[in-house]
N, C-alpha and C positions, 0 to 999 in steps of 0.2 A: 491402246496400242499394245501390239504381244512384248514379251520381252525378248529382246534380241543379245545376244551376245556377240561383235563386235571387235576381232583383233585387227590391231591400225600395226601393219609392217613399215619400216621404216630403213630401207638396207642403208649404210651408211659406209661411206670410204674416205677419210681425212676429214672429218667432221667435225673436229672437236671445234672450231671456232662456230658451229652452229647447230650443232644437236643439244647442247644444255636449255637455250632459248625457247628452242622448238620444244623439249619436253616441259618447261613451266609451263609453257603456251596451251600446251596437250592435258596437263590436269585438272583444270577445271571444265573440262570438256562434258556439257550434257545434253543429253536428246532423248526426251520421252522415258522411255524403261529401259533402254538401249545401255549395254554395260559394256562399256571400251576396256579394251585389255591392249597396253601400249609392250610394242614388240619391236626394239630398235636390235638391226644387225649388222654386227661389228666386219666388216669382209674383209679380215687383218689389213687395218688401217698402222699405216707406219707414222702417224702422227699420237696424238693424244687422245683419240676414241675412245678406246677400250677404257682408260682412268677415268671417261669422263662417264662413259656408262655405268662403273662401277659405283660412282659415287651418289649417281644423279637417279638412275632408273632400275625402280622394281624387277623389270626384266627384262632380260635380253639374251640375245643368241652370239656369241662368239666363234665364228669360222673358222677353224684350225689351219685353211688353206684359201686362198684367195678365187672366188667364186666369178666373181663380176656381178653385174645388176641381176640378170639372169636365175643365178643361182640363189645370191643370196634373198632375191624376191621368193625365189620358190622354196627354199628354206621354211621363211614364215609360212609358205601357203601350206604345207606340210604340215606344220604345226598347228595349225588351224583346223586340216582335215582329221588331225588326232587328235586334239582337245574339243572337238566337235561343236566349231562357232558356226553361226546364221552367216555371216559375211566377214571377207576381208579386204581391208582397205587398204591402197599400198598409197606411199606419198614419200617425196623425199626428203633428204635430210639437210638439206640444204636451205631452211627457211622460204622455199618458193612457196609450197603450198599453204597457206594460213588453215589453220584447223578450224576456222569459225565455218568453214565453205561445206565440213563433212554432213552438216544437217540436209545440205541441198544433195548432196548424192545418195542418203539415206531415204529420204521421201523420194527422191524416184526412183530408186528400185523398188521400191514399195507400193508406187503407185504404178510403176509400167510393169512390172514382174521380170524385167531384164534382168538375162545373166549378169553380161557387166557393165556396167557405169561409168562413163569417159567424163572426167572434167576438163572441157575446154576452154583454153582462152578466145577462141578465133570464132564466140559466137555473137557476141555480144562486143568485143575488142574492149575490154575494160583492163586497164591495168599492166601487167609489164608482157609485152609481146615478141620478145626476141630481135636478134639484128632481120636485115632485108634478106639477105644471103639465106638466113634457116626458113624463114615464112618463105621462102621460094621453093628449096626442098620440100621441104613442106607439102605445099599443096600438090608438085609432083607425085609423094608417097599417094597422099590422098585419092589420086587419080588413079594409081596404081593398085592400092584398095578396091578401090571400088571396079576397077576391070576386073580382077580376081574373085573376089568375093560380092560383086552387088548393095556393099556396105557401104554408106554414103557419112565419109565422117571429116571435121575440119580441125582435128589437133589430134592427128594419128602418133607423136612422139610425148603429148602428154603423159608423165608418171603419176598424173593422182586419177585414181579408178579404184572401183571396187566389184570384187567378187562375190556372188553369190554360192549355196552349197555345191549346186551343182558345174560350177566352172570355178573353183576350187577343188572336185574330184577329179575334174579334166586335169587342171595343171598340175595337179600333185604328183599325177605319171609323170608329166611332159612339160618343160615351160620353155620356152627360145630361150639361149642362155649369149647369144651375139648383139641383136637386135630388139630387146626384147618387146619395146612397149607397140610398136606398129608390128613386129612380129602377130604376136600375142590374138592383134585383134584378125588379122588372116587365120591362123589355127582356128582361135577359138569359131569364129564364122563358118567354117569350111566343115568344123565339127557339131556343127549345129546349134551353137550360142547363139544369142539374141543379144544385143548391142544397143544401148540408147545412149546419146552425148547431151550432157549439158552443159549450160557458160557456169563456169566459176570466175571468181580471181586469183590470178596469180601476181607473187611479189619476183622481183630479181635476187637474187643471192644474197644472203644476207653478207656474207665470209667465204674467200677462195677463188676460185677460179674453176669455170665448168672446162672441162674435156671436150667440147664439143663447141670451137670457135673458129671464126673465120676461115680458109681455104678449109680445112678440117671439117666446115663442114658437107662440104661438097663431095668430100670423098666418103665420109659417113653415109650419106644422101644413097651414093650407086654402090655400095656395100649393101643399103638396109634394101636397095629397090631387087638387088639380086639375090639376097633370102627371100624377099617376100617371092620373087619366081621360082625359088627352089621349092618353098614349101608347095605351092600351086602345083607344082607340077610332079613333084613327089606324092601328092595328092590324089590328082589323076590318073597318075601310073598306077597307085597301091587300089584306087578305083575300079581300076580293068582289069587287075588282077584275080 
């Protein structure tokens, strides 16, 4: 196997009761010749993040100004295009994604040559699947997807994917910075990425409370379904142009 180089982004926003966890979890991480460089981002967290990054992690990015997922995603993917890694993983900070899962996204993009890599939970339905309310937006997005883009995917809001060089020099310009994870995979499609989803597992939160519950997320839902028709058709337009 070549040697890969390998930065795991990790944006993080009130995290401190679960990014210390996840980076023990993260360092004895191995695969093959593959050399992970762990990159958690602080997105001025008004809790105890940053204390816990400083004590806990070799390295990290601290945001002078509050980015959102967005930014602080594309942060790392930045950083990756200028220290000049093979791939980056994003995953959050929230203990959902178990790092033992990163082996199975690394062997497929290796064996399909996709740009990016979706881990989903909605393939195999193993493990913690969300309330009924999101698995219904959900599959909406999905459908939505796939009318714009011809992309046929089942965990369009999934945050654990990886990037390869070349959809890492796409996002470095540009990354959705509202929407970003079903965003993400319209751009990157419409610009010519190649897309493969696999089943992972996913855990439930370890600490906290996610941003994105009950009626909230309904309104998320027709928020994310009208960027994804903005970019489509901003798309179009700059097409004809």
């Amino acid at each position: 196997m070549e040697h890969l180089k390998v930065l795991i982004i990790i944006p993080c926003y009130n995290e401190a009761q679960n990014i210390v966890p996840l980076l023990n979890e993260l360092k004895p991480l191995q695969w093959g010749n593959a050399q992970f460089t762990i990159l958690p981002i602080n997105d001025l967290s008004t809790d105890g993040t940053l204390a816990c990054l400083q004590k806990h992690a070799p390295h990290y990015l601290n945001l002078p100004n509050n980015l959102g997922i967005g930014g602080a995603v594309q942060s790392g993917i930045k950083y990756a295009q200028r220290y000049q890694f093979d791939y980056a993983l994003q995953m959050d900070g929230d203990g959902q994604h178990p790092p033992s899962e990163v082996p199975k996204l690394l062997e497929a993009a290796l064996k399909t040559g996709c740009d990016i890599c979706l881990g989903s939970r909605y393939l195999k339905w193993e493990g913690f699947q969300s309330t009924a309310m999101r698995r219904f937006g959900i599959r909406i997005l999905n459908g939505l997807i796939w009318a714009c883009t011809g992309q046929k995917v089942y965990d369009s809001t999934s945050g654990y994917r990886l990037f390869n060089r070349k959809a890492i020099t796409l996002f470095a310009e540009y990354y959705p910075d509202k929407y970003p994870e079903p965003e993400v995979i319209v751009y990157g499609r419409l610009k010519g990425l190649s897309i493969t989803e696999i089943p992972v597992f996913m855990r439930d939160r370890e600490g906290g409370e996610s941003s994105i519950s009950g009626f909230s997320s309904l309104y998320y839902m027709i928020k994310v379904s009208l960027a994804i028709l903005f970019i489509k058709l901003n798309f179009l337009f700059n097409k004809k142009a």
